[in-house]
C-alpha positions as a printed Julia matrix, in Angstrom:
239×3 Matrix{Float64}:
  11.87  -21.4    -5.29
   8.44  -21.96   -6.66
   7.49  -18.17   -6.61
   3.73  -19.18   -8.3
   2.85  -20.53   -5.36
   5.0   -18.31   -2.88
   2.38  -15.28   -2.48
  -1.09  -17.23   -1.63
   1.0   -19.65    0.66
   2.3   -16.46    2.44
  -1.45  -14.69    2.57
  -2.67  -18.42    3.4
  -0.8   -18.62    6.12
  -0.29  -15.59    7.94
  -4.27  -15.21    7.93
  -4.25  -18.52    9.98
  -1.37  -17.54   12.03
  -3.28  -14.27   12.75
  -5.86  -16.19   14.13
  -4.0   -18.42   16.12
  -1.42  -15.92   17.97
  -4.97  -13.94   19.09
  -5.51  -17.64   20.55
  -2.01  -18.09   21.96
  -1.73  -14.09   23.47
  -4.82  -14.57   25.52
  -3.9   -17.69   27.25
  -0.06  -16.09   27.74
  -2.18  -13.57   29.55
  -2.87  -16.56   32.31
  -0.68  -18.92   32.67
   2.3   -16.66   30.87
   4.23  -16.78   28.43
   6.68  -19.27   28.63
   3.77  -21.56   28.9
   1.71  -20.43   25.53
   4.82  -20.64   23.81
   5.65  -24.02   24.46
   1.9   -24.92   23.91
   1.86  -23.05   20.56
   5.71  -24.87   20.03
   4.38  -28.32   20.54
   1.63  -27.63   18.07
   4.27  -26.6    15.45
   5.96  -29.42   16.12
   3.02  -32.0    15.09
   2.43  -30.01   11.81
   6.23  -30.67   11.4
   5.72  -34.13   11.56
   2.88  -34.44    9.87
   4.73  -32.37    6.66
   7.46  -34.78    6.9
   5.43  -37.77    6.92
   3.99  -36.37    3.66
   6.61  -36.1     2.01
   7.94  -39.11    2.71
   5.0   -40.88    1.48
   6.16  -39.55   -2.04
   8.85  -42.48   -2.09
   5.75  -44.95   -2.66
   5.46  -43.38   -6.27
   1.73  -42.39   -6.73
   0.65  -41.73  -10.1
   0.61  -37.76  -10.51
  -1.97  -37.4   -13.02
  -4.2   -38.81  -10.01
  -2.07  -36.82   -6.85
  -2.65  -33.78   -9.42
  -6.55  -34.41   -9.7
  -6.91  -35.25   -6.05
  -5.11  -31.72   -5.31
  -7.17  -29.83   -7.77
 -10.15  -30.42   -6.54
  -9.06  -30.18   -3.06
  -7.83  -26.75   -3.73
 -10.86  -25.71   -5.17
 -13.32  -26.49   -2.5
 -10.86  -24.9    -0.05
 -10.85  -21.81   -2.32
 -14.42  -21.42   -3.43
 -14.93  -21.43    0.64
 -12.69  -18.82    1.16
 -14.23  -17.03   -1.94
 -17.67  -17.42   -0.97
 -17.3   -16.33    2.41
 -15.23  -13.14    1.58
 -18.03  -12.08   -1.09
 -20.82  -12.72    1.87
 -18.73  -10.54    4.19
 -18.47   -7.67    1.25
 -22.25   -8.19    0.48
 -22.63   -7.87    4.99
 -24.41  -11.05    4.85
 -21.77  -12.33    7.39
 -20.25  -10.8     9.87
 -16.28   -9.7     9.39
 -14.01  -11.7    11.81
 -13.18   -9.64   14.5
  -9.94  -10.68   16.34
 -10.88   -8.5    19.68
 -13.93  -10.98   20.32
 -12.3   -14.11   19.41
  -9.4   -12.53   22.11
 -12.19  -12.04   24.6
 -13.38  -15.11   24.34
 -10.81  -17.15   24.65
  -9.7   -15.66   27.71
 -13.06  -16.49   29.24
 -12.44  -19.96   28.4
  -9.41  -19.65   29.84
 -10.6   -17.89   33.14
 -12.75  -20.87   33.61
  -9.86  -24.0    33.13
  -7.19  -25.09   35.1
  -3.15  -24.71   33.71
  -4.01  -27.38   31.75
  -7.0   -26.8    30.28
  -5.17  -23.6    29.44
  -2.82  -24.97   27.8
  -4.75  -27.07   25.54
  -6.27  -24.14   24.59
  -3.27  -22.95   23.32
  -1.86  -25.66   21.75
  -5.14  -26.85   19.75
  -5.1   -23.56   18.84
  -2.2   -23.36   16.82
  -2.59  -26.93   15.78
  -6.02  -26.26   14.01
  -5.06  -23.25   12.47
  -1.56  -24.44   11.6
  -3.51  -27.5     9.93
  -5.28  -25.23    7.33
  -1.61  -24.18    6.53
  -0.25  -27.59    6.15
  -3.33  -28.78    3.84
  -2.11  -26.0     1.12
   1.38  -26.66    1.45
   1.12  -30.32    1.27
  -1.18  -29.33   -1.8
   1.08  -27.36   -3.55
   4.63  -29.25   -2.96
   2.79  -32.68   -3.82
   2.54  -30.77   -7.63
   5.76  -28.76   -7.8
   7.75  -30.7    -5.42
   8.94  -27.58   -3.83
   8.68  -28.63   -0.1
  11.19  -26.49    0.76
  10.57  -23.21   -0.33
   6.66  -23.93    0.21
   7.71  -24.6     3.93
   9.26  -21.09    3.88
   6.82  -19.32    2.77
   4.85  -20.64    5.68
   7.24  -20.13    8.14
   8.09  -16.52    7.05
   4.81  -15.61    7.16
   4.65  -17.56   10.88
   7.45  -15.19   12.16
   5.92  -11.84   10.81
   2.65  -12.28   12.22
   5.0   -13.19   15.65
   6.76  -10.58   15.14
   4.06   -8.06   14.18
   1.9    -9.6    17.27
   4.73   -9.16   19.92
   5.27   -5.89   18.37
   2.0    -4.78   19.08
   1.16   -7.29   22.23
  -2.75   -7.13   20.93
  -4.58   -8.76   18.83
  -3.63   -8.42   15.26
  -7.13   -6.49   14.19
  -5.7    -3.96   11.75
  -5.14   -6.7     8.87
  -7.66   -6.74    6.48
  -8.16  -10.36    6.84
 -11.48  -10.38    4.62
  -9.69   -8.63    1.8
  -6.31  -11.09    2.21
  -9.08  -14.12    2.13
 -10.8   -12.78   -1.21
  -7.22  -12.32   -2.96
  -6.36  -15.87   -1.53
  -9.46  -17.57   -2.24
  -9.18  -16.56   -5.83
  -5.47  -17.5    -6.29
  -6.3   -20.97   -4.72
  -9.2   -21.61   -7.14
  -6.98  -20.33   -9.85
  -4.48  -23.31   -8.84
  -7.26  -26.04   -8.7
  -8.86  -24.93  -11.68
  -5.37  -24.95  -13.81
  -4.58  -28.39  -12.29
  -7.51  -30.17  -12.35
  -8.49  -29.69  -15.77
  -4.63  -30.52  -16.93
  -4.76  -33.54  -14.96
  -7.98  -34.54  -16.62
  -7.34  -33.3   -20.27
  -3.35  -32.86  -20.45
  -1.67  -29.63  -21.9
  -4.84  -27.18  -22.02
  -3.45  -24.54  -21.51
  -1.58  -22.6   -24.45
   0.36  -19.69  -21.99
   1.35  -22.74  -19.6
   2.09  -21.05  -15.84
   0.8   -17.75  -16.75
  -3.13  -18.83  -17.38
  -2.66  -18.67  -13.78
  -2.48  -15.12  -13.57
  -5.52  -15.08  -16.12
  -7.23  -16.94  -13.93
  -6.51  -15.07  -10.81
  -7.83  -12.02  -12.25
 -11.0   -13.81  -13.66
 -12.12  -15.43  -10.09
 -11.37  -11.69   -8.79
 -13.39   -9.45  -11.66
 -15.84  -12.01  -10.75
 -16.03  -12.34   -7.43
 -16.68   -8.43   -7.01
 -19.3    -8.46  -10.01
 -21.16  -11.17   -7.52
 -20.57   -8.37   -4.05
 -23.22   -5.83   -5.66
 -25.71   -9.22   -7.04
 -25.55  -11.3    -3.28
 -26.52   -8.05   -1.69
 -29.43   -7.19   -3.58
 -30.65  -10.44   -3.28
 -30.15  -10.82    0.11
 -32.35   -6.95    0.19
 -35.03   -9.15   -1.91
 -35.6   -11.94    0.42
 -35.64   -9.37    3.45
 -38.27   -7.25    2.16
């Protein structure tokens, strides 16, 4: 079990999977649910394959100073975005997500389509949100090699937010998404940071796994010393 990388996988993914069952509830809502589900199923299923066809692409033996470089820097433009977008929602320069309008929305969209259309809905839905979940894990097992406990992380995280959602039968608006993204978005730049610059300069770092923690609480300290700085700036330019 690569338990490093267990905890932002988890947050990762059950922030996308939020997203997606507010997609897949309000199309169950017309066509049912037998029918979201197997939309929402059949969009699993191509992340599936798409995870399997990663791994198997492992057997062509890459170099992994150059998979770990390629990853690195990957994971830190997906985590600076994440960053920078949870410190504009904490400064109010952007607006929080809000999983009741997405809801509403979608079921207009809905209202509009046929079954099909519908179902589309549903199953894109999942798929592009599931694919911000496969990016990471493909990211992170291409490094450890943990696939499997990687892949569990995502899928327990898949089946609380189900759970959770069904539980509920609304949209999952009480988790504090923007505060799981800053946590997230710092961990994940924390990762491409540490690998990136050992992939480029070898064994930097003296405390080996743990500079990760260091890190972590660096890109956080910092991140909320920038909150108070991108609102008064954004008070400057207004006035």
């Amino acid at each position: 079990m690569d338990w490093p990388a267990f905890l932002p996988l988890f947050l990762t993914a059950a922030v996308e999977w939020v997203e997606a069952f507010t997609i897949v509830l309000a199309v169950s809502l017309t066509i049912g649910w037998a029918a979201s589900l197997s939309a929402a199923a059949a969009g699993l299923g191509t992340l599936a394959a798409l995870t399997a066809l990663t791994g198997g692409a492992l057997s062509l033996g890459l170099d992994l100073h150059a998979i770990q470089f390629v990853i690195g820097v990957f994971l830190l433009l997906f985590g600076v975005r994440w960053l920078a977008k949870a410190i504009a929602r904490q400064a109010g320069l952007k607006a929080l997500h809000d999983e009741d309008a997405e809801f509403r929305e979608t079921r207009a969209k809905v209202s509009k389509g046929d079954w099909f259309a519908a179902w589309l809905i549903a199953y894109k839905g999942t798929l592009l949100e599931g694919l911000e979940v496969w990016l990471v894990v493909v990211a992170f097992s291409l490094h450890s090699q943990a696939w499997v406990s990687n892949g569990i992380a995502a899928l327990v995280a898949l089946l609380a937010v189900f759970v959770a959602g069904l539980a509920v039968h609304a949209p999952l608006r009480r988790v504090p998404e923007n505060a799981i993204k800053f946590v997230v978005g710092a961990m994940i730049v924390s990762f491409g940071t540490f690998w990136t610059l050992e992939a480029l300069a070898g064994d930097v770092w003296p405390l080996g796994d743990w500079n990760l923690m260091v890190l972590a609480a660096f890109f956080l300290l910092g991140g909320q010393a920038l909150v108070p700085i991108v609102r008064g700036g954004a008070r400057g330019v207004t006035a």
